[in-house]
C-alpha positions in Angstrom: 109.1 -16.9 87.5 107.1 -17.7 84.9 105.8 -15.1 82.1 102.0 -15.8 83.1 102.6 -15.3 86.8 104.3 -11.7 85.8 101.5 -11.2 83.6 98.6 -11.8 85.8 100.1 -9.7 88.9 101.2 -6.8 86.0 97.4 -6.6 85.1 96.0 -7.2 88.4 98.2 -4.1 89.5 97.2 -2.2 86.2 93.3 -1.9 86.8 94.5 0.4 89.4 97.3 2.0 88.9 99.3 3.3 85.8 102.6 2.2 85.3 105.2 2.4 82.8 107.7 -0.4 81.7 110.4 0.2 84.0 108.3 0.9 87.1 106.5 -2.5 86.6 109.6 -4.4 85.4 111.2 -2.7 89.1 107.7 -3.8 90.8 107.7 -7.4 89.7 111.8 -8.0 90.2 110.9 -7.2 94.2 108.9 -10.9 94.4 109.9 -14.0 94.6 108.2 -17.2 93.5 106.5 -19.8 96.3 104.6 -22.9 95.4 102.9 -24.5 98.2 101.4 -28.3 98.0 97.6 -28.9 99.7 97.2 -29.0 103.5 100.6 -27.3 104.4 101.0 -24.3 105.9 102.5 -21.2 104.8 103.0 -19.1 108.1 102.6 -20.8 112.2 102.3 -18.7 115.1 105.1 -16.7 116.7 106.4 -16.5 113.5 108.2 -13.0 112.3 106.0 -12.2 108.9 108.3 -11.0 106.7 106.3 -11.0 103.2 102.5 -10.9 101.9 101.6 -13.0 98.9 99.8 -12.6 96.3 97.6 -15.6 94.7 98.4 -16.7 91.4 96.5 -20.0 91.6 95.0 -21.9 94.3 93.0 -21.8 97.3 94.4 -20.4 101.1 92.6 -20.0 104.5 94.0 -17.8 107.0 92.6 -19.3 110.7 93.3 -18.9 114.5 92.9 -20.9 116.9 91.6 -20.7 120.3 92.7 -21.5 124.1 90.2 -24.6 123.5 92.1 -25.6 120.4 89.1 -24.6 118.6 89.2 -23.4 114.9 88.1 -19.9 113.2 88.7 -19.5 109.8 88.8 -15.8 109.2 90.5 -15.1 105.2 90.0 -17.2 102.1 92.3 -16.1 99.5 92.1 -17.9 95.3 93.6 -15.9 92.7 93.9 -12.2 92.4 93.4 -12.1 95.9 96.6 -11.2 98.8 96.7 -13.0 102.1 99.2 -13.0 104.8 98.9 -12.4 108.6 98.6 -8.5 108.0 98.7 -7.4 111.6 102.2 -9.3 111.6 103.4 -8.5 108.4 102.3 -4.4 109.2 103.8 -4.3 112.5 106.4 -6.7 111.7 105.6 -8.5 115.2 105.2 -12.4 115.5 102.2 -14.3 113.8 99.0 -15.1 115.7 97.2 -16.7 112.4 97.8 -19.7 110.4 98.0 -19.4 106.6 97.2 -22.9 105.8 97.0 -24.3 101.5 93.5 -25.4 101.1 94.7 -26.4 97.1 97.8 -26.5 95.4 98.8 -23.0 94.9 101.4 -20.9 93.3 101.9 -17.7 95.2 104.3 -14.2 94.7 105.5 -13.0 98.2 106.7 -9.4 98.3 109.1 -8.7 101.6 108.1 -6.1 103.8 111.7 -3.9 103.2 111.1 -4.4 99.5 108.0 -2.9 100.1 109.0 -0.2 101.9 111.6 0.5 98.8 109.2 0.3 96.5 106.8 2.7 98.2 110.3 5.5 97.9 111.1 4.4 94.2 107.7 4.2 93.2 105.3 6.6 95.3 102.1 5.5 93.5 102.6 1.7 95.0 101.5 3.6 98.1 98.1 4.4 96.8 97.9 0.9 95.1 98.2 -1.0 98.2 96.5 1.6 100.2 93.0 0.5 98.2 93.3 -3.3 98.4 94.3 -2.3 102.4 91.0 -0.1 102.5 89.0 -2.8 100.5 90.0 -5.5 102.9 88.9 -3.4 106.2 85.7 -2.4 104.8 84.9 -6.1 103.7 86.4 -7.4 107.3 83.8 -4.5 108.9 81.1 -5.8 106.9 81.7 -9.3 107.9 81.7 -9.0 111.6 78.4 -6.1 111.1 76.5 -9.4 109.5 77.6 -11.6 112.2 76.1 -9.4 114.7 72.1 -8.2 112.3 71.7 -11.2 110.6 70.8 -14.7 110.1 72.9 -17.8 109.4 70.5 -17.8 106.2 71.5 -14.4 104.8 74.9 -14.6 106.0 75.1 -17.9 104.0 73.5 -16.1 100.4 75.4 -12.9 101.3 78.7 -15.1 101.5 77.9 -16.7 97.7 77.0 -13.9 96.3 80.2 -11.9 97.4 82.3 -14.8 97.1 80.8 -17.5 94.4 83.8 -19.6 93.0 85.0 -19.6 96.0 81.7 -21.6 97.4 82.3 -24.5 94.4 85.8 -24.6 95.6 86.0 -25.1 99.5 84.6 -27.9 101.8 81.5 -26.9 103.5 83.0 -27.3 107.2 85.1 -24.5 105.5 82.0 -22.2 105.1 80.2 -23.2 108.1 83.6 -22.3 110.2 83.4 -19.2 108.6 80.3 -18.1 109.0 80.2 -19.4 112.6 77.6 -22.2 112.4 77.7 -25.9 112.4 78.0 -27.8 109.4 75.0 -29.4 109.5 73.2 -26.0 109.7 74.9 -24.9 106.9 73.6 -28.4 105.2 69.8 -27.8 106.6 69.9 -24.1 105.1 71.4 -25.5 101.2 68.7 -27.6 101.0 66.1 -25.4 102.2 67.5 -23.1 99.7 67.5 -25.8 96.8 63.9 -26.9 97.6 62.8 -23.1 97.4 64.9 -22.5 93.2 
């Protein structure tokens, strides 16, 4: 792996957790390195999820679809972020998502054993990945509580304000999938919005 990719992961876990030189030397020598091209796809239904993955470049979407064959795009993931299918990859049972490169993007996977060493060796990993775990519910909660209170228009501001590269970066069938409107309701509200600044 390459020195930047330890690097970045080394100070992404840092604004967290303290670690020493060993225990983040033992940390990082638990991943391994996955580069994955644009429009392939990283894990398939009824797949066992063995490892979650942290972003060191790129753009991922995490989707499901339906009985109808029908699209719903629940997880973006650029760097600093971790996506896998975490109901799998918790419960070690079979894949219902697919993790699916939106860009050309370097990854770190971390297996769910080596995980579970780590947590022994290293008891403070628990409380690491404990917060990102709790940050990810709170901001799942909060996406499903706007579905429900508010308008496609305040969804669609909340949405670049929360997540602003991430609007530049990914189409806008992307955003209108995951906001649950059409694409050409997303387009009607950007322009209403441009006319308005």
């Amino acid at each position: 792996m390459a020195i930047s990719m330890h690097s970045r992961l080394k100070q992404h876990v840092s604004e967290i957790i303290d670690l020493n030189e060993v225990e983040i030397a033992e940390f990082l020598s638990l991943f391994t390195e996955k580069t994955i091209k644009k429009r392939n796809i990283l894990i398939s239904p009824n797949e066992l999820v063995t490892e979650e993955y942290y972003v060191v470049k790129g753009c991922l979407k995490a989707y499901y679809l339906d009985e109808h064959g029908e699209k719903h795009i629940i997880q973006f993931a650029i760097e600093d972020w971790w996506i896998s299918d975490f109901e799998a990859f918790f419960t070690q049972q079979k894949s219902k998502l697919y993790i699916e490169a939106i860009e050309d993007s370097k990854l770190l996977g971390i297996n769910y054993n080596n995980l579970q060493i780590l947590y022994t060796r290293i008891p403070k990993f628990e409380r690491f990945f404990r917060i990102k775990t709790t940050a990810a519910f709170i901001a799942q909660r909060n996406r499903i509580l706007s579905s429900l209170e508010k308008s496609a228009k305040r969804r669609y501001l909340d949405f670049c304000k929360a997540y602003p590269t991430i609007e530049k970066r990914v189409a806008n069938y992307h955003i209108a999938n995951y906001l649950g409107v059409k694409p050409e309701s997303l387009s009607r509200i950007r322009k209403k919005i441009d006319r308005l600044s």
